[in-house]
Biopython code that builds the backbone (N, CA, C, O; Angstrom):
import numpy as np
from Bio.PDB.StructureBuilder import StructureBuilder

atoms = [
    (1, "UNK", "N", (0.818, -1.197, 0.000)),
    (1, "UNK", "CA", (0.000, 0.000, 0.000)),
    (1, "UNK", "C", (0.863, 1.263, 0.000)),
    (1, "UNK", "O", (0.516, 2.325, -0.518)),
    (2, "UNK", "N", (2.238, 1.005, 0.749)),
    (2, "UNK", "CA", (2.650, 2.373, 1.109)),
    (2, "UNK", "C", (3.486, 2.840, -0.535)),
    (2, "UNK", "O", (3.511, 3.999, -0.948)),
    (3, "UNK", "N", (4.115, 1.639, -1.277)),
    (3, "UNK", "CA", (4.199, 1.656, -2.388)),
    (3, "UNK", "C", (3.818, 2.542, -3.428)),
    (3, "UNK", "O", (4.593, 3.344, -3.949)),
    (4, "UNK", "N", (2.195, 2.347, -3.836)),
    (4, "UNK", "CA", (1.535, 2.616, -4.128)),
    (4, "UNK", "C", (0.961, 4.159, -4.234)),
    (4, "UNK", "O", (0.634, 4.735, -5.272)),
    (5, "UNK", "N", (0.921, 4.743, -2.715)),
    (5, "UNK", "CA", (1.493, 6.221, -2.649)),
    (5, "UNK", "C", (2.154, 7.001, -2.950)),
    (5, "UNK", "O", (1.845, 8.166, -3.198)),
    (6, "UNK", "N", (3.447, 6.399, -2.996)),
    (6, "UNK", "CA", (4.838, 6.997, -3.649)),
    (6, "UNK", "C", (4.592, 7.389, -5.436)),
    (6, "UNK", "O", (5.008, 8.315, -6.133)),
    (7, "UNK", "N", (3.742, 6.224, -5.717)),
    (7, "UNK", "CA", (3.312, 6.278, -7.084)),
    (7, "UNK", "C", (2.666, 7.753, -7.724)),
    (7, "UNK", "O", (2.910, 8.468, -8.696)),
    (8, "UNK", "N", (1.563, 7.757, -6.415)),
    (8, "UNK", "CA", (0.857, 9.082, -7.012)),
    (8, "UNK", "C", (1.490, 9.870, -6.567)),
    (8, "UNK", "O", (1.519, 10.878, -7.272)),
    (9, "UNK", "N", (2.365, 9.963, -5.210)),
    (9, "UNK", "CA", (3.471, 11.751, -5.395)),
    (9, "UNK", "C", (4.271, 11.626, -6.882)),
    (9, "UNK", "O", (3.962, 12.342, -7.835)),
    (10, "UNK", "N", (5.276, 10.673, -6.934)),
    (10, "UNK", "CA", (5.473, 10.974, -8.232)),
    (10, "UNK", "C", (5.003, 11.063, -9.138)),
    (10, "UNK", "O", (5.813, 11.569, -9.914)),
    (11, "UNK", "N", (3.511, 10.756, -9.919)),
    (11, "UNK", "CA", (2.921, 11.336, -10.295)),
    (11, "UNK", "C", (2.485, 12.570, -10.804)),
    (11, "UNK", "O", (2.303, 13.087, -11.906)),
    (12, "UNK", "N", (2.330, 12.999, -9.054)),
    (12, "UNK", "CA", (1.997, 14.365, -9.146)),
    (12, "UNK", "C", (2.681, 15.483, -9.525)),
    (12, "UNK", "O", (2.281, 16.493, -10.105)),
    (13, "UNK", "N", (4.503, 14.968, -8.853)),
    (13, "UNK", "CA", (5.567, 15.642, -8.934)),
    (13, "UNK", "C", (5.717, 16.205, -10.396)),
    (13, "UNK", "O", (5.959, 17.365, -10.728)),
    (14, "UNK", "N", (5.482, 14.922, -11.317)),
    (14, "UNK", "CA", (6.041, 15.096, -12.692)),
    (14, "UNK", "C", (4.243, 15.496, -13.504)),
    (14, "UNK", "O", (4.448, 15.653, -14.707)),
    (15, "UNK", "N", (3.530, 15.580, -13.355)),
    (15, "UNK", "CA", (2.293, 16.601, -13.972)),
    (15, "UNK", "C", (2.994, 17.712, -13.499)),
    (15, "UNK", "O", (3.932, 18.039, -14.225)),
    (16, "UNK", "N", (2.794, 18.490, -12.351)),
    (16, "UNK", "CA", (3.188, 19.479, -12.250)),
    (16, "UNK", "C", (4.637, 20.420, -12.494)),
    (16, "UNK", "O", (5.114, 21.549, -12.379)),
    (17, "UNK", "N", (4.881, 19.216, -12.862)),
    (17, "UNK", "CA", (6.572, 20.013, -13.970)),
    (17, "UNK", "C", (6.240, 19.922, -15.366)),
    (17, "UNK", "O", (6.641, 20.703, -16.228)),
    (18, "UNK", "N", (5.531, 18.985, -15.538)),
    (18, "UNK", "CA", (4.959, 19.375, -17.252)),
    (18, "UNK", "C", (4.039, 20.202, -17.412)),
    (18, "UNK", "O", (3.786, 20.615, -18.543)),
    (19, "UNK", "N", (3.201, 20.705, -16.096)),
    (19, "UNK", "CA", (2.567, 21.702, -16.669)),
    (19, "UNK", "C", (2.885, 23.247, -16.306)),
    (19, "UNK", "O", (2.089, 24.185, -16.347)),
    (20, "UNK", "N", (4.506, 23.277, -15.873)),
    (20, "UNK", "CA", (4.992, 24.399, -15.575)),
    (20, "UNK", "C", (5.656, 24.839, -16.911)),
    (20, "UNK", "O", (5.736, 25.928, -17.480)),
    (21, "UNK", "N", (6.014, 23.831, -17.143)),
    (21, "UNK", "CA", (7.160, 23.858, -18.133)),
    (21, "UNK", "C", (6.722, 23.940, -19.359)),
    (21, "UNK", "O", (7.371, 24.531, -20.221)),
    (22, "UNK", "N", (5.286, 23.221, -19.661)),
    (22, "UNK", "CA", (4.510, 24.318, -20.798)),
    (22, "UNK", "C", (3.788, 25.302, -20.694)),
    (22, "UNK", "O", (3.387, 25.998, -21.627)),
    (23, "UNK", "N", (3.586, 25.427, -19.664)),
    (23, "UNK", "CA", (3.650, 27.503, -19.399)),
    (23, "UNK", "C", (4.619, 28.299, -19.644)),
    (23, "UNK", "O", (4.430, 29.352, -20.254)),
    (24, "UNK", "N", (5.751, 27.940, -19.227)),
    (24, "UNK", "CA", (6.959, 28.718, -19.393)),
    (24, "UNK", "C", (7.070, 28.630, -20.935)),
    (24, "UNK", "O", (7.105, 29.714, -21.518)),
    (25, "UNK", "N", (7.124, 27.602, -21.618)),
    (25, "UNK", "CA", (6.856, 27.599, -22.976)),
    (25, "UNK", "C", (6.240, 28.380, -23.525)),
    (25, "UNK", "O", (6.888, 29.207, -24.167)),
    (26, "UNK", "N", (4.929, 28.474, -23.536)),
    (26, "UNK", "CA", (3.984, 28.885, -23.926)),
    (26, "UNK", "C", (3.845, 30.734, -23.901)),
    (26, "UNK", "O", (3.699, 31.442, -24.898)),
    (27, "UNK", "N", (3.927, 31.123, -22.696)),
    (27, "UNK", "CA", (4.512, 32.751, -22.108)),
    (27, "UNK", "C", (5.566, 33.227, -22.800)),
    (27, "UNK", "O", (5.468, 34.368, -23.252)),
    (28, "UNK", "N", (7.029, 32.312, -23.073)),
    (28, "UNK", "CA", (7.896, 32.763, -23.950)),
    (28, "UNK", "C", (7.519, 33.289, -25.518)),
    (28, "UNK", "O", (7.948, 34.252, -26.154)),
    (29, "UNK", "N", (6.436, 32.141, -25.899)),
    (29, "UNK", "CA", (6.301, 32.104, -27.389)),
    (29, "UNK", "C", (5.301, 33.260, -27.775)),
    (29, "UNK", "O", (5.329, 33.862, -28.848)),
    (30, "UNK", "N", (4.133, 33.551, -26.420)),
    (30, "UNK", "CA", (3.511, 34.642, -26.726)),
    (30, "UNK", "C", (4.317, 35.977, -26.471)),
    (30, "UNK", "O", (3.849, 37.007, -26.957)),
    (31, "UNK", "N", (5.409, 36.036, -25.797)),
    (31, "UNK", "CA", (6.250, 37.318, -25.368)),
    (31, "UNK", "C", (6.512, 37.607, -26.611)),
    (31, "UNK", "O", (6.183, 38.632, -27.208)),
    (32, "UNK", "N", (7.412, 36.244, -27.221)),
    (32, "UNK", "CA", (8.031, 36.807, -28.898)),
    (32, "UNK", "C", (7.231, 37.334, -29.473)),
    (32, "UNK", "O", (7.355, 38.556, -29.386)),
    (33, "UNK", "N", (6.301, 36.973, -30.140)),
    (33, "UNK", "CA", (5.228, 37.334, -30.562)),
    (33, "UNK", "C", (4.514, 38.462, -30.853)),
    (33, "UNK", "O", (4.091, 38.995, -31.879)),
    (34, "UNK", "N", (4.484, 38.765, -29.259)),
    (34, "UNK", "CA", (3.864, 40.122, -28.985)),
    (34, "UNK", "C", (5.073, 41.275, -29.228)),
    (34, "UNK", "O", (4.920, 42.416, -29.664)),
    (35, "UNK", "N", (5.979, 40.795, -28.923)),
    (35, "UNK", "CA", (7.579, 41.960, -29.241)),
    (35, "UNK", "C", (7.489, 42.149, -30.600)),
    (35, "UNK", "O", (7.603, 43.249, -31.141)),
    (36, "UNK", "N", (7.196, 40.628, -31.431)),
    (36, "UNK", "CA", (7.404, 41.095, -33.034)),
    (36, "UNK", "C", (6.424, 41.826, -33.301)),
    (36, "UNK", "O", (6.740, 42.983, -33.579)),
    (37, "UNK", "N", (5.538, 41.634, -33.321)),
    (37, "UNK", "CA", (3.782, 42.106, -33.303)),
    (37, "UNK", "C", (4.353, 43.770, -33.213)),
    (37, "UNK", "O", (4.882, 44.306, -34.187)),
    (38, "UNK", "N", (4.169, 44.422, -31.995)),
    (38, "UNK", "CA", (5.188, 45.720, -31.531)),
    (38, "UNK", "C", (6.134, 46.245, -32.358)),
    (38, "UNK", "O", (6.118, 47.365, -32.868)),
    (39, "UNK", "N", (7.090, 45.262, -32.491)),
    (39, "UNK", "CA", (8.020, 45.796, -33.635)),
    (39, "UNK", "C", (7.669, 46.368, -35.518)),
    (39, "UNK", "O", (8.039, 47.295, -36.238)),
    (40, "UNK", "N", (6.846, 45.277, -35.633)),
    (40, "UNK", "CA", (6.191, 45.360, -36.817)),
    (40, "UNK", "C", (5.426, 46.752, -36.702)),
    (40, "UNK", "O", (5.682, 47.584, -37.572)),
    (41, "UNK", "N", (4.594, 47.050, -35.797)),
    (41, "UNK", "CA", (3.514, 47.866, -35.838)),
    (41, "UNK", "C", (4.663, 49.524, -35.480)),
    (41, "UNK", "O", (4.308, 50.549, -36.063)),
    (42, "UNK", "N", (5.612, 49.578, -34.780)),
    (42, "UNK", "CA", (5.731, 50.837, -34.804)),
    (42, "UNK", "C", (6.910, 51.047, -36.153)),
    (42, "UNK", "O", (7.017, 52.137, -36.715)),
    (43, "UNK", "N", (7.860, 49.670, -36.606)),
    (43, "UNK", "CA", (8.293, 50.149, -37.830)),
    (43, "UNK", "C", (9.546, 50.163, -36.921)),
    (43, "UNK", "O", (10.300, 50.973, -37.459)),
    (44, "UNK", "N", (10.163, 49.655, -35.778)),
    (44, "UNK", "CA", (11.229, 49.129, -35.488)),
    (44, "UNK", "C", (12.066, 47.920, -35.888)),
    (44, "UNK", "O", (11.429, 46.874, -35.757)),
    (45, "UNK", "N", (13.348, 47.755, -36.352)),
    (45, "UNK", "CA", (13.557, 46.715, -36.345)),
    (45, "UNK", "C", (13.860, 45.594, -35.689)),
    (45, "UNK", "O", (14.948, 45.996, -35.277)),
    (46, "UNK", "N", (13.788, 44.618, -35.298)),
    (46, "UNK", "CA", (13.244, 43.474, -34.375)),
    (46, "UNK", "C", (14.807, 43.207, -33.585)),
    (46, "UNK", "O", (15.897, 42.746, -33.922)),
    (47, "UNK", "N", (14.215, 43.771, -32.387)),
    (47, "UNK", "CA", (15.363, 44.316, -31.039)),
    (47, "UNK", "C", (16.393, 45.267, -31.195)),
    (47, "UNK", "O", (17.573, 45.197, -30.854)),
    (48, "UNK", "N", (15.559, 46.467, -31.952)),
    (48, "UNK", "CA", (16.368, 47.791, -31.928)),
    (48, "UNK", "C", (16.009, 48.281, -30.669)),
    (48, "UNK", "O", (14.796, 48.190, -30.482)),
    (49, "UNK", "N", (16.853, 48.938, -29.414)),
    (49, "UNK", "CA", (16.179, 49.447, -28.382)),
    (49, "UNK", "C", (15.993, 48.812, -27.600)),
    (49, "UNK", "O", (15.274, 49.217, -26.687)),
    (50, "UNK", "N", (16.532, 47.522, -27.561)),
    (50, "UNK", "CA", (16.674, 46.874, -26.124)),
    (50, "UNK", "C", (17.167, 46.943, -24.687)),
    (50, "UNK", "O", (16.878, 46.812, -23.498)),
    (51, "UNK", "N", (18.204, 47.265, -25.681)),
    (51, "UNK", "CA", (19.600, 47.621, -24.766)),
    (51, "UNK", "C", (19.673, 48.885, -23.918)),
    (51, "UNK", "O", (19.785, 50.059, -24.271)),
    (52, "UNK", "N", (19.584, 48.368, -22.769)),
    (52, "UNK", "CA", (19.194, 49.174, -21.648)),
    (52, "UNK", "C", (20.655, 49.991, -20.666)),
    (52, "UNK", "O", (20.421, 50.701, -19.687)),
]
sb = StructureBuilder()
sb.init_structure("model")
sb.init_model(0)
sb.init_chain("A")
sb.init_seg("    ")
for serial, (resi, resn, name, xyz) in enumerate(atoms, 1):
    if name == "N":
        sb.init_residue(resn, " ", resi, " ")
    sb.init_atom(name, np.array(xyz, "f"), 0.0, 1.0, " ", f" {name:<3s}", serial, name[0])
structure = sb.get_structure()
């Protein structure tokens, strides 16, 4: 039984890293996106003005 437990923490452990980790995915790909999107629209070229 106690076995068996261990099963569903790990389980759980590893859902919740796959579903971090396609968030983090996912947030990156809309960031780009939205930067190019931005870039396009004011007529910058893509990471002019980054540099801080």
């Amino acid at each position: 039984m106690e076995a068996s437990n261990w099963m569903y923490v790990i389980s759980a452990y590893v859902i919740t890293w796959v579903i971090l980790l396609g968030y983090l995915a996912y947030t990156h790909t809309a960031l780009r996106r939205s930067r190019a999107e931005y870039d396009r629209v004011t007529g910058r070229a893509p990471g002019e003005g980054d540099a801080v």
